[in-house]
C-alpha positions as CSV (number, residue, x, y, z in Angstrom):
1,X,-45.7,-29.6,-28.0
2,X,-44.6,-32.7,-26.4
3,X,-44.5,-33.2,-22.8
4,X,-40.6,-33.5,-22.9
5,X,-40.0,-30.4,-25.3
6,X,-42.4,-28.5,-22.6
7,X,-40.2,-29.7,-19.7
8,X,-36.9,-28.6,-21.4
9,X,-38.7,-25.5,-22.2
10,X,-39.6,-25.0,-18.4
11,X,-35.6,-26.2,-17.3
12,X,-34.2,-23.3,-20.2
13,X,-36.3,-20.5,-18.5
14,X,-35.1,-21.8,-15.1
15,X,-31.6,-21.8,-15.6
16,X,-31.9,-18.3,-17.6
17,X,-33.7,-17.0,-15.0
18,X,-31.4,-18.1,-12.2
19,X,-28.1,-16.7,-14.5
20,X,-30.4,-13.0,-14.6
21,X,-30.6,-13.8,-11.0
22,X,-26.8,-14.4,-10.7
23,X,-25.7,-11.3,-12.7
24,X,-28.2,-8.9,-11.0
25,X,-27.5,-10.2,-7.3
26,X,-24.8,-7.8,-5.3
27,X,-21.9,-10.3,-4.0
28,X,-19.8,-10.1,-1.1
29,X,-16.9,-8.8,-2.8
30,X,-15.3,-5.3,-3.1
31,X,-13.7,-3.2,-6.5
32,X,-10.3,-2.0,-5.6
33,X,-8.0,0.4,-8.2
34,X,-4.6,2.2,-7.7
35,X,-5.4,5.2,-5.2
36,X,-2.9,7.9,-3.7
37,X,0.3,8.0,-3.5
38,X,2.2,11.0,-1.0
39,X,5.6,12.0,-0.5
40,X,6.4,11.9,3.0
41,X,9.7,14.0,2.8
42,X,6.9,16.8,1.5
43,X,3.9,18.5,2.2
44,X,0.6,17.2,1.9
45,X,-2.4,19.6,1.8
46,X,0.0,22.9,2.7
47,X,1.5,20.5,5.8
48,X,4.5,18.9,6.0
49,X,4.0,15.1,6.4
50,X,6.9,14.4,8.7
51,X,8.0,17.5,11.5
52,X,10.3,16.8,13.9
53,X,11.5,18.3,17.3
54,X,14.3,18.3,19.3
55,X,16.8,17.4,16.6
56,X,18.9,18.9,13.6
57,X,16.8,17.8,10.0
58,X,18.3,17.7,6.6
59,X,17.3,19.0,3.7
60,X,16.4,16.1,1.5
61,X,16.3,15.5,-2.4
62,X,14.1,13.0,-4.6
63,X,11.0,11.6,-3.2
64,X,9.5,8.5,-1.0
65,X,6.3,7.9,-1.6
66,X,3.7,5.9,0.3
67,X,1.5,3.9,-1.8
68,X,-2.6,3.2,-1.5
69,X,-5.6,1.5,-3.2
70,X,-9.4,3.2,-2.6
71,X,-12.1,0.3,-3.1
72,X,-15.7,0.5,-3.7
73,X,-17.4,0.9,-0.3
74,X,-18.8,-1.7,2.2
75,X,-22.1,-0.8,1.7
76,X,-22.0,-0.9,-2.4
77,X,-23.4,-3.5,-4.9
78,X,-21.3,-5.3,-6.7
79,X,-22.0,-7.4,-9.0
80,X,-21.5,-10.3,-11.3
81,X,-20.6,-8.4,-14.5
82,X,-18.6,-6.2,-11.9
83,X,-16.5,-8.7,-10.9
84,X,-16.3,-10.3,-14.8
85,X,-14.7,-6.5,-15.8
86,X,-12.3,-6.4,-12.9
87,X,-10.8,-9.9,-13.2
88,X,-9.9,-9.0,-16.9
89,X,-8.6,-5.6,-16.0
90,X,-5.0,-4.8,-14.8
91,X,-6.1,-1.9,-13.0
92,X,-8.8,-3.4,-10.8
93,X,-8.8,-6.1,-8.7
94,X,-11.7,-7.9,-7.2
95,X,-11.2,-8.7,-3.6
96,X,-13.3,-10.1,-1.0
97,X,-15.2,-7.3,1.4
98,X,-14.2,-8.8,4.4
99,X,-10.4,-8.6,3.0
100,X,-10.7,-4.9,2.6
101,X,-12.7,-3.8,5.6
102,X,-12.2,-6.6,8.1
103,X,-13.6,-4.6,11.0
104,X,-16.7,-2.2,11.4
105,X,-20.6,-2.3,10.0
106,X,-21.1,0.9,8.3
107,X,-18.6,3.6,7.0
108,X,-17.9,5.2,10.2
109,X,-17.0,2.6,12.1
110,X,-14.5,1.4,9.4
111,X,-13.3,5.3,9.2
112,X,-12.2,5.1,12.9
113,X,-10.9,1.9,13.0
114,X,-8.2,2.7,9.7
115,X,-7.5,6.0,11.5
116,X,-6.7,4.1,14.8
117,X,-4.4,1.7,12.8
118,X,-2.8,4.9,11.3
119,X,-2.1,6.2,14.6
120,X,-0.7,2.7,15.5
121,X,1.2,2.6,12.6
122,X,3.0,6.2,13.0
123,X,3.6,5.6,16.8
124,X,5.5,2.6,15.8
125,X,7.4,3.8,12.8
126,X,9.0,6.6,14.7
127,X,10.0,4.2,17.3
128,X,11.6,1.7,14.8
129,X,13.4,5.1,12.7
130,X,14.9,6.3,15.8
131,X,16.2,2.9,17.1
132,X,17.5,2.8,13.8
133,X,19.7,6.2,13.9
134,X,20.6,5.4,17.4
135,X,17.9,8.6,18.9
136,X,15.9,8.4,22.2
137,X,12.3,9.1,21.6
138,X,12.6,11.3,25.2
139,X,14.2,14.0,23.4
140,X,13.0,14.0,19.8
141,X,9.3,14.2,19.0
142,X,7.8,13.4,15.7
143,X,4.7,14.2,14.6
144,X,3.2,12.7,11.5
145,X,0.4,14.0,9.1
146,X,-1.1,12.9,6.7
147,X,-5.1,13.2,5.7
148,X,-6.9,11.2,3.9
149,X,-4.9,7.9,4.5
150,X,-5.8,5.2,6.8
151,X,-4.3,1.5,7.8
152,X,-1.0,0.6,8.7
153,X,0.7,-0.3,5.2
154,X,2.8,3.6,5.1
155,X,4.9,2.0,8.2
156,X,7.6,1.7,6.1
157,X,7.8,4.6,4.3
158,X,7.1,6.5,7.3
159,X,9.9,5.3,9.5
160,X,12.8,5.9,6.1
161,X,11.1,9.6,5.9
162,X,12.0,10.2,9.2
163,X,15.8,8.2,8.6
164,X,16.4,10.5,5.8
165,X,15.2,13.6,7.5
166,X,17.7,12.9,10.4
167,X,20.3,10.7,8.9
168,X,19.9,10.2,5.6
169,X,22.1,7.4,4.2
170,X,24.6,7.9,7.2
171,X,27.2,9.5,4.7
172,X,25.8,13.1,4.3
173,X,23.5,12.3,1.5
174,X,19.8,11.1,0.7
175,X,18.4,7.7,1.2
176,X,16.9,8.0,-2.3
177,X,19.6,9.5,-3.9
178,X,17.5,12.1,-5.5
179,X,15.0,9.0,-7.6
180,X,11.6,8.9,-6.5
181,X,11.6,5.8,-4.5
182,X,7.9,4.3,-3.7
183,X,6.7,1.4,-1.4
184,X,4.1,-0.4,1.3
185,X,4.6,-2.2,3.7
186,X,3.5,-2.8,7.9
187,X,6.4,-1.6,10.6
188,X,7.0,-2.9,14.0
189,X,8.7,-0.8,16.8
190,X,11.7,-3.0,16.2
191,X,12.0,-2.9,12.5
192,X,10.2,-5.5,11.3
193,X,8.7,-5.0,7.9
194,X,5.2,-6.9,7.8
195,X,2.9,-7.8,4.5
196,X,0.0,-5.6,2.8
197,X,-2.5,-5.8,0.1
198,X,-3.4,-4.9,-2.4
199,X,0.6,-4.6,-4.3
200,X,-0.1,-5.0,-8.0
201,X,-2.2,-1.8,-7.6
202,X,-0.1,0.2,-5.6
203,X,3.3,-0.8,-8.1
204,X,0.6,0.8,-10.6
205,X,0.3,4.2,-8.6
206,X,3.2,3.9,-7.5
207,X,4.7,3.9,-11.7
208,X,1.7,6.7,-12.6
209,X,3.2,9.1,-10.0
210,X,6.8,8.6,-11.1
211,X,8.3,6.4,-9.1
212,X,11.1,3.9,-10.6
213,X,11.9,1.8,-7.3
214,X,9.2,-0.1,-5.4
215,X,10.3,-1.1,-1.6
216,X,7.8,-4.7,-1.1
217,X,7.4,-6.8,1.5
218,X,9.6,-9.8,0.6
219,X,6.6,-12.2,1.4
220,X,4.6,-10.4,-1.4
221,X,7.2,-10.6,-4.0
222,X,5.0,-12.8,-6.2
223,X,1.5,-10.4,-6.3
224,X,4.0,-7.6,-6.6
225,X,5.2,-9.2,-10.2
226,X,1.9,-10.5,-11.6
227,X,1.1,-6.9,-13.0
228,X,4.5,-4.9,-12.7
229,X,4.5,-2.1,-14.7
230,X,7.2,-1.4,-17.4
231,X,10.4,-0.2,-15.8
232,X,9.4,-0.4,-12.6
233,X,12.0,-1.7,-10.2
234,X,11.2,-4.2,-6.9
235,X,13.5,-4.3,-4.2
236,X,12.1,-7.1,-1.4
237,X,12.3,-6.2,2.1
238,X,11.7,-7.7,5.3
239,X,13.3,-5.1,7.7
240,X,13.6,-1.1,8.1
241,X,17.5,-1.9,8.2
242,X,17.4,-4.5,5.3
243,X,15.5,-1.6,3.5
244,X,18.4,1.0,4.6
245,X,20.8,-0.8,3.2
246,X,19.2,-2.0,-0.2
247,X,18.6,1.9,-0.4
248,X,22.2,2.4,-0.3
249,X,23.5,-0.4,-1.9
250,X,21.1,1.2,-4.7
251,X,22.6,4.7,-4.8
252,X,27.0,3.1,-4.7
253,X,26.3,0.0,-7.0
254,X,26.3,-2.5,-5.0
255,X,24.6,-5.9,-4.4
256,X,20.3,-5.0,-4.5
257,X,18.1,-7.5,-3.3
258,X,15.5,-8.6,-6.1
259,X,12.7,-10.6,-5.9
260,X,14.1,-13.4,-8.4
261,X,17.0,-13.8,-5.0
């Protein structure tokens, strides 16, 4: 063998070796999929997800659902091949890790720091539901529950269970108008409807627990339509009002906000 066939030899086992390398070696990225959804005008694990005191509450129809995705864990392997799969997949997504747990070393600390951030997150959606039906939280207490779940992105779905539980759509009837109604999105004390992640897999969970309407955060319009599922309806939002009134323009025929406006 010549000396150059013996160095092209030695540069193909290289380069294979470093590709076995490549496909073998766990990246810094996560595996997320469609996870839970929960109706919060129900009960979730024999409680109800929404009780309130110190008020009158309707009885509501149809069903808002807050969406979630479950990813593989921070301390899992993931790998080339992995992340090959999950790029051609519509029901996976390959995300960064820091993207999906962006505080906390180990499991545990992650666990509290989502729960904290749930807690957060159903302090201020109760404040931004009451504000919103004109109700002082000094005489009407709300107590939210639901296990399992952490992170701030059921804000909005919180904050119109409560709305429909006292209010509904201010005319005597529901806020979905009997449809099972689905969404995500972040919620200030004052109403403000902030971004999530994760959409195109929530829409997903959202379609395979029969929901017809997603409620997005306006600013992720785009991700929400990349993998929208047949028949499944997006309604952008940017405020717990705006998202009141698309809910109602919804059930009289008026004008609904779309993405494509």
């Amino acid at each position: 063998m010549s000396s150059r066939a013996r160095a092209l030899a030695v540069c193909t086992a290289l380069v294979l070796a470093l590709l076995v390398a490549a496909a073998f070696a766990p990246l810094p990225y996560s595996i997320a999929y469609p996870g839970m959804t929960a109706n919060v005008l129900g009960d979730d694990k024999g409680k109800p997800v929404i009780t309130i005191t110190g008020a009158a509450t309707r009885k509501t129809s149809g069903q808002l659902r807050m969406t979630s995705i479950v990813a593989t864990g921070p301390d899992a392997s993931v790998h080339l091949p992995d992340m090959i799969k999950g790029w051609f997949r519509t029901d996976e997504a390959v995300m960064p890790r820091e993207a999906v747990y962006p505080v906390g070393n180990n499991t545990e600390e992650i666990a509290e720091h989502n729960a904290q951030q749930m807690r957060e997150s159903q302090d201020t959606a109760t404040s931004a539901a009451l504000g919103a039906v004109g109700k002082s939280a000094k005489d009407i207490k709300v107590k939210l529950s639901l296990a399992d779940v952490g992170g701030p992105s059921a804000g909005l779905m919180f904050a119109l269970g409560i709305v429909d539980k006292l209010n509904g759509n201010g005319a005597g009837k529901d806020l979905t108008g009997g449809r099972t109604i689905a969404g995500t999105g972040t919620i200030t004390a004052g109403g403000a409807v902030g971004a999530v992640g994760g959409v195109p897999l929530k829409t997903q969970a959202a379609h395979r627990d029969g929901a017809s309407v997603f409620l997005v955060p306006r600013k992720e319009c785009t991700d929400a339509q990349a993998e929208l599922p047949k028949g499944m309806r997006l309604i952008p939002v940017t405020t717990l009002d705006g998202a009141l009134q698309a809910l109602k323009a919804l059930q009289t025929g008026g004008k609904v906000p779309s993405c494509g406006s």
